[in-house]
C-alpha positions as a Python dict, from the first residue, in 0.01 Angstrom:
ca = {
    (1, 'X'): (0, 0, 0),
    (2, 'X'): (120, 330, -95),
    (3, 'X'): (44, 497, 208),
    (4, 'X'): (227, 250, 406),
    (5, 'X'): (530, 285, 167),
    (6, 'X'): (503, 649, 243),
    (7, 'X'): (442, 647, 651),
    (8, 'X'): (797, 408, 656),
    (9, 'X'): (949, 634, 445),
    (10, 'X'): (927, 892, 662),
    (11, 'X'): (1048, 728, 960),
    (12, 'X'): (1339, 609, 798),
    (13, 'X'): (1437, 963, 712),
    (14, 'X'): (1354, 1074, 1042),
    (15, 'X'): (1557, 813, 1250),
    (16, 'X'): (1809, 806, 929),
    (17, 'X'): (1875, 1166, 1061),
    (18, 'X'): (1891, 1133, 1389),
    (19, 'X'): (2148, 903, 1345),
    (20, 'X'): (2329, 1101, 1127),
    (21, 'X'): (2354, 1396, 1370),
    (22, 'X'): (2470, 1153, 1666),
    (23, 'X'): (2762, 1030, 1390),
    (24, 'X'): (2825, 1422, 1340),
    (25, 'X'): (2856, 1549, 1702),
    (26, 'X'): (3001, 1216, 1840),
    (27, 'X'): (3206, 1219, 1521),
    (28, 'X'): (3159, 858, 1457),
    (29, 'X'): (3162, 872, 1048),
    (30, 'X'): (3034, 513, 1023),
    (31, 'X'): (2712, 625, 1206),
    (32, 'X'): (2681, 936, 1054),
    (33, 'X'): (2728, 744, 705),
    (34, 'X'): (2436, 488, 824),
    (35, 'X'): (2249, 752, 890),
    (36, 'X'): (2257, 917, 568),
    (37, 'X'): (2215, 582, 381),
    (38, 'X'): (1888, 508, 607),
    (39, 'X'): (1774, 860, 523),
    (40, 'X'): (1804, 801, 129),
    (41, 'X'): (1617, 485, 205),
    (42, 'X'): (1301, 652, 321),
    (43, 'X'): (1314, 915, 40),
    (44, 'X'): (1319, 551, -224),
    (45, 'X'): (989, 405, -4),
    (46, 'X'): (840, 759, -5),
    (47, 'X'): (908, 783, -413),
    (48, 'X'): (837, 421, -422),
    (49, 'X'): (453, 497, -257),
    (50, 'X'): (400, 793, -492),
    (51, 'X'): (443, 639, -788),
    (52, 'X'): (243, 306, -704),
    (53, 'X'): (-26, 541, -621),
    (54, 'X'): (15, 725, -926),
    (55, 'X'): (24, 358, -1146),
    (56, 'X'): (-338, 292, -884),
    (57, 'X'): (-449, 647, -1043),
    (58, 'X'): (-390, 564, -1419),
    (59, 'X'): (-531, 219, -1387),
    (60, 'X'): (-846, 370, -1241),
    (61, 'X'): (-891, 624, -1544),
    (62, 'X'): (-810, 336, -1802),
    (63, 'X'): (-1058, 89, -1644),
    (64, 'X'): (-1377, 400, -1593),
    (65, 'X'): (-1265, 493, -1983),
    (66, 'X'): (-1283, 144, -2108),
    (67, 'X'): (-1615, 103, -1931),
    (68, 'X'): (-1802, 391, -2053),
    (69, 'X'): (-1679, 272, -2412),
    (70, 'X'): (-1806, -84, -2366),
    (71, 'X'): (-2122, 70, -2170),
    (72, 'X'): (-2111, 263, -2542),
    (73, 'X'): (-2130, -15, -2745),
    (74, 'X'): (-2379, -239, -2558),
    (75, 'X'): (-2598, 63, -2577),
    (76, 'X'): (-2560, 73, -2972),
    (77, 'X'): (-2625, -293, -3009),
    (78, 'X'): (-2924, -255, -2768),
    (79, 'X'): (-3159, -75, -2978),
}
């Protein structure tokens, strides 16, 4: 689920920074390097939810468009 995608995301951003600002101020690169790498992870999920919601969007306006034109057709065949 998108929204799901998008909710983890965010908390690997938020704890990706936290740790990132421990590395800085304890100066421990490694976990300031973890920290940015989690924090680029939750930007991927939170791109990763927007465009499977997007993809959810188009499929909707494909499947009401190819409805109304079979809805079209049955209608012409009806009378």
């Amino acid at each position: 689920m998108s929204l799901e995608d998008k909710v983890n995301g965010t908390k690997d951003q938020a704890a990706g920074k936290v740790k990132e600002v421990a590395g800085k101020v304890t100066g421990d690169e490694k976990a300031e390097a973890k920290g940015k790498a989690q924090g680029l992870m939750g930007d991927a999920k939170k791109a990763f939810g927007d465009v499977k919601e997007k993809a959810a969007d188009v499929f909707d306006d494909v499947k009401e468009k190819t409805d109304d034109v079979v809805d079209d057709v049955k209608n012409k065949f009806s009378k």
